[in-house]
N, C-alpha and C positions, 0 to 999 in steps of 0.2 A: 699687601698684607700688613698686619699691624706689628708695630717692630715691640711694643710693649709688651705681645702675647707671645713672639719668637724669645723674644731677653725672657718672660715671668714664666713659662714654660722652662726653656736653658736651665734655666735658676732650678727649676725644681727637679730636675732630675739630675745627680751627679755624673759626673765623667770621670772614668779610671783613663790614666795615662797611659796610651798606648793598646790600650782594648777596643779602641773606636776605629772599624775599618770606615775606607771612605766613602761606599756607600752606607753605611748609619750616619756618619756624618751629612751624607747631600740630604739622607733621610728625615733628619732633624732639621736640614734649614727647610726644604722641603713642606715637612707637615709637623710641625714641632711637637705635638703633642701626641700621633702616632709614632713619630721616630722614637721621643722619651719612651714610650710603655713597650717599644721595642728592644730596647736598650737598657731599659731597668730590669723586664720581665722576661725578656730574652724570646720572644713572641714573633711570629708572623704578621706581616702587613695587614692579612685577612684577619688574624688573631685580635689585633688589636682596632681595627676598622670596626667588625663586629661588636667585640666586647665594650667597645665605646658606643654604638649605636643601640646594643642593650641597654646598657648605662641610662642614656637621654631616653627611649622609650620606655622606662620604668617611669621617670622622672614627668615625663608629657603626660602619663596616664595618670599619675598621682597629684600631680600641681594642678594649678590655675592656669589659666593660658600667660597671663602676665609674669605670674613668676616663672614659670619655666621659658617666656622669651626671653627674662633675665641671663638665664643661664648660656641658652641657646647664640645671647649676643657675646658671651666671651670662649664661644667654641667655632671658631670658624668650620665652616663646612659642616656643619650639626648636620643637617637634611639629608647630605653624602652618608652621613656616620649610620643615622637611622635606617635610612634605604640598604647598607652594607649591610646591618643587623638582619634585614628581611632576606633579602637576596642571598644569602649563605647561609638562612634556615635558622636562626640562631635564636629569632624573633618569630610563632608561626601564628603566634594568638598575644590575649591581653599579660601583660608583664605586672602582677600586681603588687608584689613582695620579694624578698630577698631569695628565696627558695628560686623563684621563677628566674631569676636576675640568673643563680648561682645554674641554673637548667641552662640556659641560654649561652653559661661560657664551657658547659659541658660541650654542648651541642656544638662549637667552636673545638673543641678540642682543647682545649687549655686546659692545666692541669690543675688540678684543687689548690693545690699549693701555691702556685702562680694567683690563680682565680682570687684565692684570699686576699692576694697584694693588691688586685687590679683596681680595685673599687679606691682602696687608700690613696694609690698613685695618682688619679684622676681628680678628689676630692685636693688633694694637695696642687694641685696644677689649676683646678680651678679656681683653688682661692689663691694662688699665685697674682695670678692675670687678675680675676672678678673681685676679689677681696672675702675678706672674712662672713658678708652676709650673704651672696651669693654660694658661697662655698656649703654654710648654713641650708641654706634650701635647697640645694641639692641632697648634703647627708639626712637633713628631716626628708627627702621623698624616699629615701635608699634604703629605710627603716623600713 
């Protein structure tokens, strides 16, 4: 695993002292960027597998194939995350806009509230690891 994406990931999401049991912790070395949205958003495995797999299928149907493997290359297991979106119904047709995005974490069960954060979190974690242009072409597809 790339140790730059486990550290740029870490980095983005804070740790309260003593809040972290130790499975969120094995969870975050684990899959860093699912542990993080579990641990910011207070979300399920499924919550955030899905809601990440929305995410990148809005993104694939809006982009170019090139920018969106931009993306795809500082998401380890992206295909996982996509396939999770379909497979727990989150994803049942074309994701074209933010409406469709915001249906899909319905459809997950997460809560508006939550749901508002989720996008920020992601965006932030991407440009962690990918940097600020990648980070870019993510939020211009999420528009």
């Amino acid at each position: 695993m790339n140790r730059r994406w486990i550290f740029g990931v870490l980095a983005a999401f804070p740790m309260v002292a003593g809040a972290q049991s130790l499975d969120s912790i094995k969870s975050l070395m684990n899959d860093p960027l699912v542990g993080g949205l579990k641990s910011t958003l207070g979300i399920t495995d499924a919550q955030a597998e899905g809601g990440l797999g929305s995410i990148l299928t809005l993104a694939q149907e809006k982009l170019a194939k090139g920018d969106f493997d931009k993306i795809a290359s500082v998401v380890p297991g992206s295909q996982k995350y996509l396939d999770a979106a379909k497979k727990l119904g989150a994803v049942t047709g074309p994701l074209t806009n933010g409406a469709g995005l915001n249906s899909a974490f319905s459809k997950l069960g997460i809560a508006p509230d939550k749901a508002a954060k989720f996008t920020p979190t992601v965006l932030d974690a991407v440009g962690t690891v990918g940097g600020d242009s990648v980070k870019s072409l993510l939020a211009d597809a999420l528009k």
